[in-house]
N, C-alpha and C positions, 0 to 999 in steps of 0.2 A: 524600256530600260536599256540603257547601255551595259553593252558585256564586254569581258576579259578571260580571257582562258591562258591557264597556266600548269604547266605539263614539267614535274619536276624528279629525280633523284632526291629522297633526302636519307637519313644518316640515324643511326643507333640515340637512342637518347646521352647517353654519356658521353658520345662523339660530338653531337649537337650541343650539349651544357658547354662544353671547351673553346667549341668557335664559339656559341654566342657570347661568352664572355671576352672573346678577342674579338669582334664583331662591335659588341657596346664601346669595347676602349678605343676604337676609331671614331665612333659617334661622335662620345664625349670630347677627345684631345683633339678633335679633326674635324669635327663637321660633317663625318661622313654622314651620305642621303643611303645607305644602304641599310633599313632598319628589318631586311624580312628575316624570317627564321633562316640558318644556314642549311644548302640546297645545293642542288647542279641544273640548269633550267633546261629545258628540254626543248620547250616550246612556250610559246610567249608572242599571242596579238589581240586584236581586238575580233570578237564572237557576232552570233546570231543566236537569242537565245533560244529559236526555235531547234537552231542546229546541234546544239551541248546534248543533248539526250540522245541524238542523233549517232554522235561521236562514242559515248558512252559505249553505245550497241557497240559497235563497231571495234573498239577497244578491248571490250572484255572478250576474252583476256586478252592480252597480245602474246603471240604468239614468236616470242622468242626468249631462248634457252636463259634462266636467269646464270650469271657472270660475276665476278668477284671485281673490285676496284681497290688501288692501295693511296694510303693516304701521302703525298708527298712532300717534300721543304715546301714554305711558300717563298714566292716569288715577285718579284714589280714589274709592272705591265706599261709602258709609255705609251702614250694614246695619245700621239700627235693629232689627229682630228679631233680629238671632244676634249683635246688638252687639260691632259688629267693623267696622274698615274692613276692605276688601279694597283692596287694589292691582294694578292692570291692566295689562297693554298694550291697546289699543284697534284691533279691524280692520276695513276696510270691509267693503261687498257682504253687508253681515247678512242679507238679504233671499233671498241664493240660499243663505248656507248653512242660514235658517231652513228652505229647501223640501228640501235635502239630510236635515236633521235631520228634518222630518217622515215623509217615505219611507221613512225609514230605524224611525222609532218606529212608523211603519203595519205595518211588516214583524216587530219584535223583538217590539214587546206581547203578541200569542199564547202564546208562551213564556217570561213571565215569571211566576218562582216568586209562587206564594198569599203569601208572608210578603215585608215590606218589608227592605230592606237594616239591616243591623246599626246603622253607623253613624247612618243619618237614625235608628232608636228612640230612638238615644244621644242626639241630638242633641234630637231631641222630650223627653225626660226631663228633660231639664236647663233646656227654656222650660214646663217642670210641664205637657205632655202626656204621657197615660198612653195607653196601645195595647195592646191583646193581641200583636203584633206582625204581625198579618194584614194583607194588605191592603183589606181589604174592611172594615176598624176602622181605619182609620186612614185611608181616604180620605172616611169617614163625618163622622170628627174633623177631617179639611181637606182639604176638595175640592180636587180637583188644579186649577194652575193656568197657567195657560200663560205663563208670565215667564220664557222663554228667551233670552238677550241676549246673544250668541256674546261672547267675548273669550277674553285669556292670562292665567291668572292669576299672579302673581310673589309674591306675599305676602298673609297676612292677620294684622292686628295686632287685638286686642281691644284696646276702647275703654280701658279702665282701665290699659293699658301706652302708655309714648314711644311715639310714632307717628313713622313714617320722612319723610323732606322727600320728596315726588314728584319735586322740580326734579333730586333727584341722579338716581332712576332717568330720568329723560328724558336727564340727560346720557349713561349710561353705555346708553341704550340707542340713542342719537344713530347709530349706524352702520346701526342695520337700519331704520329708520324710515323709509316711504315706498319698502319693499322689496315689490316684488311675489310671491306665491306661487301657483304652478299647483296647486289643490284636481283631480287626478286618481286619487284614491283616498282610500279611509281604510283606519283604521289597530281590527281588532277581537281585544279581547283578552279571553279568557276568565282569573279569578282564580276558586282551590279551596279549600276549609278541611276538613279531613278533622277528623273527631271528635275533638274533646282539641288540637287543634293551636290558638296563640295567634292568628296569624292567617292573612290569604288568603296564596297564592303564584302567581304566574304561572303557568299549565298551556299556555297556547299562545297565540301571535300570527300574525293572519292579515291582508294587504293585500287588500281588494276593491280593484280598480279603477271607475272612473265609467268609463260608455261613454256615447254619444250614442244616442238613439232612434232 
């Protein structure tokens, strides 16, 4: 079975009802491919699924102080390489969830499968890079880089489609704006692809908690 590991921030239930429903209205009016529950991603490749239990150990707990996050304006994001805006919700305290995200990719890397996720080759194919699909060919072809820049994502529109007004999602996300969130846990979830099957499925979801040192 092919694996997927995904290491996330996610959000209060009544915070989450609010994106998702600014979340759907990019679907629907745009096309958008952004259909997951609203999150902050942490971590995100392709697994070994010998290694997921492995990480699990090693996770619980993690050991760093849980931290507040605030919710801020959203924002447009011009993505001249995947040529696309993105659209945002914007949060503070980047800083401690940059140190959260780090600890947390010091601990998963070990166990990350030799081949790169499906979707980034798809995605490389289509900006005319070619990969055997290893990693070790593809970080040859683009050294990894560290341009991590925490936010929520709500939508992405390619350039050559109507692009959305931001003013409306600020309106319609006007209630949770300048909401605080207590970051004491994340959220890891393991996705499978068994031979012949179209695509991943959820196989399990597990909450670490943050503990203080």
């Amino acid at each position: 079975m092919k694996c997927e590991i995904s290491i996330r921030i996610t959000f209060p239930d009544d915070i989450t009802r609010v994106l998702r429903e600014e979340k759907q209205r990019y679907i629907a009016e745009y096309g958008s491919s952004y259909k997951s529950e609203p999150h902050i991603t942490l971590y995100l490749d392709s697994y070994t699924e010998e290694g997921y239990p492995k990480l699990l150990e090693e996770l619980r707990p993690l050991r760093i102080k849980p931290f507040t996050i605030s919710l801020l304006p959203p924002e447009v994001r011009h993505e001249e390489n995947r040529r696309r805006n993105l659209y945002v919700m914007e949060v503070s305290n980047k800083e401690q969830i940059r140190v959260l995200r780090n600890e947390i990719t010091k601990l998963a890397d070990p166990y990350r499968s030799p081949f790169i996720r499906e979707k980034t080759n798809e995605r490389l194919e289509r900006e005319g890079i070619h990969t055997d699909g290893t990693r070790a060919n593809y970080e040859m072809l683009r050294p990894p880089q560290d341009d991590f820049d925490p936010h929520i994502t709500l939508g992405e529109i390619p350039f050559e489609k109507p692009q959305a007004d931001i003013e409306e999602s600020r309106k319609n996300l006007t209630s949770i704006e300048g909401r605080e969130i207590t970051v004491s846990s994340v959220s890891v979830s393991l996705y499978g692809k068994k031979e012949g099957a179209e695509k991943y499925e959820l196989v399990e979801e597990v909450k670490v908690p943050l503990v203080a040192e």
